[in-house]
C-alpha positions in Angstrom: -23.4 -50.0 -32.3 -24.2 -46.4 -31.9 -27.8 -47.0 -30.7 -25.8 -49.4 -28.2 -23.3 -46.7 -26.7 -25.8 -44.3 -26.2 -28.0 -46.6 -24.2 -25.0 -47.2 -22.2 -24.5 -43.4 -21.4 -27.7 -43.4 -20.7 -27.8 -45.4 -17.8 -27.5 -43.8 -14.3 -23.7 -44.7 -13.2 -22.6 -43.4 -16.8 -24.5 -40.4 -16.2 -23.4 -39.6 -12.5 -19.5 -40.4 -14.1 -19.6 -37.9 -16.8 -21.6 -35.7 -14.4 -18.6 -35.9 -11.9 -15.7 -35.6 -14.7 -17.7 -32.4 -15.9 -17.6 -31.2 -12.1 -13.7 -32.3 -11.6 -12.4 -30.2 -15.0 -14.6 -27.0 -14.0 -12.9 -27.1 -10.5 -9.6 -27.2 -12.3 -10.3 -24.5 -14.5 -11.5 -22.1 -11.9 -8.7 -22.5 -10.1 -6.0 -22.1 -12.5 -7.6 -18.5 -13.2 -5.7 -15.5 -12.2 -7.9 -13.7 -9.1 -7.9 -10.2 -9.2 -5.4 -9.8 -11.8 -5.5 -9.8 -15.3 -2.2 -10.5 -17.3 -1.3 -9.3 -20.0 -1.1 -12.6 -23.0 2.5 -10.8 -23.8 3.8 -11.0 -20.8 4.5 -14.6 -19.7 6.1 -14.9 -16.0 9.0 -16.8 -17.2 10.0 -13.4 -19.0 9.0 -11.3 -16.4 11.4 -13.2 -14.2 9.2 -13.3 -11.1 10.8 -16.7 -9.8 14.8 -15.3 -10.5 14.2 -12.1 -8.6 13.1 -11.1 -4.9 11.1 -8.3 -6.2 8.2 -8.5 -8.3 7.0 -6.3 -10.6 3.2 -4.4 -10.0 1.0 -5.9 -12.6 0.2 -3.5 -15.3 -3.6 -4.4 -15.0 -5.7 -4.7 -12.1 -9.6 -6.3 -13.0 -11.6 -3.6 -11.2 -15.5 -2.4 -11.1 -14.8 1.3 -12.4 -17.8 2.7 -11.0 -16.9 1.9 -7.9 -13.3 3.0 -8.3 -15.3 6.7 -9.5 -18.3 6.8 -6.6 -14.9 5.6 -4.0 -12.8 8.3 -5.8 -15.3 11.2 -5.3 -15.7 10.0 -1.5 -12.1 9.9 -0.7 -11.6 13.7 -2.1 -14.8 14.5 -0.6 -14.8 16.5 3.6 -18.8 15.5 4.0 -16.9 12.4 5.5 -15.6 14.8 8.5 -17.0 15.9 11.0 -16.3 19.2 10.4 -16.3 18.6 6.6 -13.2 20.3 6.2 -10.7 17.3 5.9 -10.5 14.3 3.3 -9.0 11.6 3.2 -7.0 12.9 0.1 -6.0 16.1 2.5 -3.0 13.3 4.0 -2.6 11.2 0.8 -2.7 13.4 -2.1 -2.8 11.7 -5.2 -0.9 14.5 -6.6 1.9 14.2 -4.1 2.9 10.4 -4.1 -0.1 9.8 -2.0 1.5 11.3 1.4 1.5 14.6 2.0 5.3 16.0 2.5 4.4 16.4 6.6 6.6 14.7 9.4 2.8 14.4 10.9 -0.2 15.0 9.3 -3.0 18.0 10.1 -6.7 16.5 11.1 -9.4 18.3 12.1 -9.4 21.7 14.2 -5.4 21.5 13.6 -4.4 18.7 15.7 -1.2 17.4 15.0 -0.4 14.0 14.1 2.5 12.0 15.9 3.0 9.5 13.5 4.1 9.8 10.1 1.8 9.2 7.3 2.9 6.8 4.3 1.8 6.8 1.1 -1.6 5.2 -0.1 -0.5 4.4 -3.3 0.1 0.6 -3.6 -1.3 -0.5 -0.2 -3.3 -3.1 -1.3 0.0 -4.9 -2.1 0.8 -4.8 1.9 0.2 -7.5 3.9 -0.1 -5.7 7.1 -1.6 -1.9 7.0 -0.3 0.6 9.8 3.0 1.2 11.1 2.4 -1.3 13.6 0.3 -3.8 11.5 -3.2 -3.7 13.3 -4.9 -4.0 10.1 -4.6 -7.2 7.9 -7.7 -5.0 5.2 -7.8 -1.9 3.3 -11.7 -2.2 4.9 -10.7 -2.7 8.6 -8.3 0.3 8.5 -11.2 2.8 7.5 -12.5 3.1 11.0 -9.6 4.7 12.4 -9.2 7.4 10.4 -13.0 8.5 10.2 -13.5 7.6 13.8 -11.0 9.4 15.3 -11.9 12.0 17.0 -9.1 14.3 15.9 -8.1 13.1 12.7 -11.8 12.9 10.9 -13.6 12.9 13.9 -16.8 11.3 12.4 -19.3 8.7 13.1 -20.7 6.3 10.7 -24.6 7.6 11.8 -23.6 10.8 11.2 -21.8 10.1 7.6 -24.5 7.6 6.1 -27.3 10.8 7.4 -25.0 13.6 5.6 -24.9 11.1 2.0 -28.6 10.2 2.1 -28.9 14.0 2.2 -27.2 13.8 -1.4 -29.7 12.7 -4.3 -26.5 12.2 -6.2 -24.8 9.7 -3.4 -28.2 8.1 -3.0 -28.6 7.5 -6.7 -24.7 6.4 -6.9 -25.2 4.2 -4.1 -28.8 2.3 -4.7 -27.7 1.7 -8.9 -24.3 -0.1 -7.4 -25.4 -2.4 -4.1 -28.5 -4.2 -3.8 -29.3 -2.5 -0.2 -28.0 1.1 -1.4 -26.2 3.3 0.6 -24.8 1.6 4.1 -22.0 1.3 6.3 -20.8 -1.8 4.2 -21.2 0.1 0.6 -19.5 3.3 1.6 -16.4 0.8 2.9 -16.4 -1.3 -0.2 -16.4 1.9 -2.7 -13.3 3.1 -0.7 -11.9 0.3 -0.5 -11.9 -0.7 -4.0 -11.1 2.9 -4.9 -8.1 2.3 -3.0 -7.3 -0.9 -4.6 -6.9 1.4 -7.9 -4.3 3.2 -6.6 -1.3 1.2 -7.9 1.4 2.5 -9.7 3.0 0.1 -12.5 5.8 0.0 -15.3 8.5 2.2 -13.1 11.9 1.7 -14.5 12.6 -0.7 -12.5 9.9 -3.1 -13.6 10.4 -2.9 -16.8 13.7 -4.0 -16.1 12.4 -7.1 -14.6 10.2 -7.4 -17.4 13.5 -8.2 -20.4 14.0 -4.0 -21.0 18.0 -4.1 -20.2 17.9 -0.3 -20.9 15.5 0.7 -19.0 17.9 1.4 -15.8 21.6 3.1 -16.2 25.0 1.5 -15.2 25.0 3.0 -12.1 21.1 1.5 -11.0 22.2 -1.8 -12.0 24.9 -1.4 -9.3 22.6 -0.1 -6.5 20.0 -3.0 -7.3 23.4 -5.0 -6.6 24.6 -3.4 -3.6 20.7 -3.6 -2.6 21.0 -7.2 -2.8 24.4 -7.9 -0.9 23.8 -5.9 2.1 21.1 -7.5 2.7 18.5 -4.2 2.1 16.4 -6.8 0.1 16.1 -9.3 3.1 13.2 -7.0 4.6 12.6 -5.2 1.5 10.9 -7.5 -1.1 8.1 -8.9 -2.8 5.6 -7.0 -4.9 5.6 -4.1 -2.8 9.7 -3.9 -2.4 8.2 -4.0 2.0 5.3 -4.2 3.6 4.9 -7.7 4.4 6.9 -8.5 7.6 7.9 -6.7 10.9 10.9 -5.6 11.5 12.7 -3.8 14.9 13.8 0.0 14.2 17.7 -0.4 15.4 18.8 -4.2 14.7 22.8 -3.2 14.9 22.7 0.2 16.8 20.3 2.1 19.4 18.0 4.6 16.9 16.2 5.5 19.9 19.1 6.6 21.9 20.6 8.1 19.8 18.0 10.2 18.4 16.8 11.0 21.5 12.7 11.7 23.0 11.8 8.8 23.0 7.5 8.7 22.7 4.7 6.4 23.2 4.9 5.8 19.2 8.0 4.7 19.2 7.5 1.5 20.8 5.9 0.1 17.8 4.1 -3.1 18.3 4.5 -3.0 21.7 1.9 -1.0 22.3 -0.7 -3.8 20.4 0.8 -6.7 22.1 2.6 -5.3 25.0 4.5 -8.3 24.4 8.8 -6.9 25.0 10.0 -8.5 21.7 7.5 -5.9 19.8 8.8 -3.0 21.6 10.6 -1.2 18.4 9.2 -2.9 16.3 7.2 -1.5 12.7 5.8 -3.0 9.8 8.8 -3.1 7.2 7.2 0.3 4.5 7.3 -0.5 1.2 9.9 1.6 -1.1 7.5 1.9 -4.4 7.4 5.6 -4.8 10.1 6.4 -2.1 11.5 8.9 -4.0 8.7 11.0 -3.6 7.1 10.1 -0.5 9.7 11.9 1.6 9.7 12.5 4.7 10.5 9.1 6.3 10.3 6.7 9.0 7.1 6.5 11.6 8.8 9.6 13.1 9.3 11.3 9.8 12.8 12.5 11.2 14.9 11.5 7.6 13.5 14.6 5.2 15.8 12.9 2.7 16.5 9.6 0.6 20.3 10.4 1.4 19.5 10.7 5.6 17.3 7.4 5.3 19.6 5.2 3.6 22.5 6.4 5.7 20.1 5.9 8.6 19.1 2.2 7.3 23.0 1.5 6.8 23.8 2.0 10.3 21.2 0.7 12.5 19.8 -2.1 10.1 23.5 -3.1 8.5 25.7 -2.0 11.1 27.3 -0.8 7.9 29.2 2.8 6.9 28.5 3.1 3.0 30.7 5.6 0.7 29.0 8.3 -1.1 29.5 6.6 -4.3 27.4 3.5 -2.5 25.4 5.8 -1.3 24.7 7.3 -4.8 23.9 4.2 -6.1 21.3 2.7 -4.2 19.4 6.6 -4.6 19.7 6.1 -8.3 18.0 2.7 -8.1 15.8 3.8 -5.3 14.6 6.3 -7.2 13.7 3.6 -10.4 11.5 2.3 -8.3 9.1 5.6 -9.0 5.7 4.1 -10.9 3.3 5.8 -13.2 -0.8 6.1 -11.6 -3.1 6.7 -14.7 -0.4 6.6 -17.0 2.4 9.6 -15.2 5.3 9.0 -13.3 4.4 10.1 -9.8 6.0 13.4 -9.1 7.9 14.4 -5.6 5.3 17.2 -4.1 5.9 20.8 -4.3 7.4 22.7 -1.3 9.8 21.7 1.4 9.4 18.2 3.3 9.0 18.0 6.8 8.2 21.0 7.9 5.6 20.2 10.5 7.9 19.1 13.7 5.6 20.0 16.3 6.7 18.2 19.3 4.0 19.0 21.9 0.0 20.5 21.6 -2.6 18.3 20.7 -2.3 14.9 19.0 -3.9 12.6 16.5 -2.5 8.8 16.4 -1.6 7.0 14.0 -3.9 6.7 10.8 -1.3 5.8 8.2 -1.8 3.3 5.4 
């Protein structure tokens, strides 16, 4: 009887059936794995809440190649990647500084003055569009206009890939990580996955998510709800509490007007498309870290939470909110602060928004 079966299985149809069943079940199982992300066995989503809540929280993991996260770390700290090798890309997001760098606009090379405001870097991988006006869809498409421009890095890619194969320690780095060593692709990827690093989990407010009741006060809990009913959460949601639709600056009331001198940057999208519907339009920011990524808005003009939820309130909600309403949705704003390498961010030190400069040289937009 055995003798029997086994002929039968070995027969050609059996063999192409169990040969297709084996195919079917390893398709199944590599698609049911998590991509990316590695979750924590503790940590089911039907505790974490993830299908009850608009917001979701920022995984506590991220799978990662950690020497590329170190050879991208010492390049994004390093000014060889300028062309005057006196600016970083960590001299705009400072790691130490909620990833921003407490400027209305941003310094590039031989002082030119931004004229947008930079955001933060931290969590960007979680956006679905990158730039105030959403050119970029990838961390690795967004490089090239921060290097490139000629007054913000002001490099070339000839002229950075020459400076690192002047390095025997870059050269080394590069050939024992990428089959073809140092290139143009290689010195993206290490960035890119460097940047991909910088995510700040287990805020306050994502442990609340998580089952922690305690972990925010009375008076968060009530700007989480007043966050909800007004309708904040509409535009602000998702992993990234923003970042992943468009959004026009002024819905119920004329920002622009009112504010007064009015610029080229202003128009948001518009200037991409040229299409009238985008003029005014920005990429939705994310509010992870907003506590301490002050100033706010593309024009920087808000130099505190207090002015930008006021400011939100009136030209998003057509609403006037109280102090104490006011108060509340700070306090859970400010829950929203994460922890990168195992800290809570910090706000940096020094006064916010002191760069105003309204005229002189420019640099455009190379925010995250």
């Amino acid at each position: 009887m055995v003798a029997t079966s086994l002929q039968h299985l070995r027969q050609p149809k059996y063999l192409i059936g169990l040969i297709v069943l084996l195919t079917l079940a390893t398709i199944i199982w590599l698609l049911t794995q998590p991509i990316g992300l590695e979750k924590l066995p503790d940590e089911p989503a039907e505790e974490i809440g993830w299908t009850t809540e608009p917001i979701q929280p920022i995984p506590i993991h991220l799978v990662l190649d950690q020497r590329k996260v170190q050879l991208g770390a010492r390049l994004f700290s390093d000014p060889i990647l300028s062309r005057d090798e006196k600016i970083s890309c960590a001299s705009c997001h400072d790691l130490q500084a909620g990833g921003a760098d407490a400027k209305a606009f941003s310094i590039g090379i031989q002082g030119a003055v931004g004229t947008i405001n930079t955001p933060t870097v931290f969590n960007s991988h979680f956006n679905s569009r990158l730039n105030w006006t959403g050119a970029f869809e990838t961390l690795e498409e967004h490089l090239d206009t921060p290097l490139l421009n000629p007054t913000v890095m002001g490099a070339s890619w000839d002229d950075v890939l020459h400076k690192l194969q002047r390095n025997a320690e870059y050269r080394h780095e590069f050939s024992s990580l990428y089959p073809h060593g140092l290139s143009v692709d290689a010195v993206r990827d290490a960035l890119t996955v460097f940047q991909k690093s910088l995510y700040t989990p287990n805020s306050r407010f994502d442990r609340y998510l998580r089952g922690d009741a305690t972990a925010l006060t009375a008076e968060e809990q009530e700007g989480y709800r007043l966050f909800k009913s007004y309708g904040c959460v509409s535009c602000h949601q998702g992993i990234n509490v923003g970042g992943n639709m468009f959004q026009k600056f002024g819905v119920l009331g004329d920002y622009f007007v009112n504010r007064g001198n009015l610029t080229k940057t202003d128009t948001g999208r518009f200037q991409l498309t040229g299409k009238e519907e985008d003029r005014f339009v920005f990429r939705v920011p994310s509010l992870r870290n907003v506590a301490v990524t002050g100033p706010y808005f593309h024009d920087g003009k808000a130099e505190t939470l207090d002015e930008a939820i006021t400011v939100m309130s009136t030209y998003q909600l057509g609403r006037s909110l109280s102090t104490d309403q006011i108060r509340c949705i700070k306090s859970f704003l400010e829950s929203l602060t994460g922890e990168y390498q195992g800290k809570p961010l910090k706000a940096p030190v020094g006064k916010v928004g002191a760069v105003r400069i309204l005229h002189g040289s420019r640099i455009s937009s190379h925010a995250g």
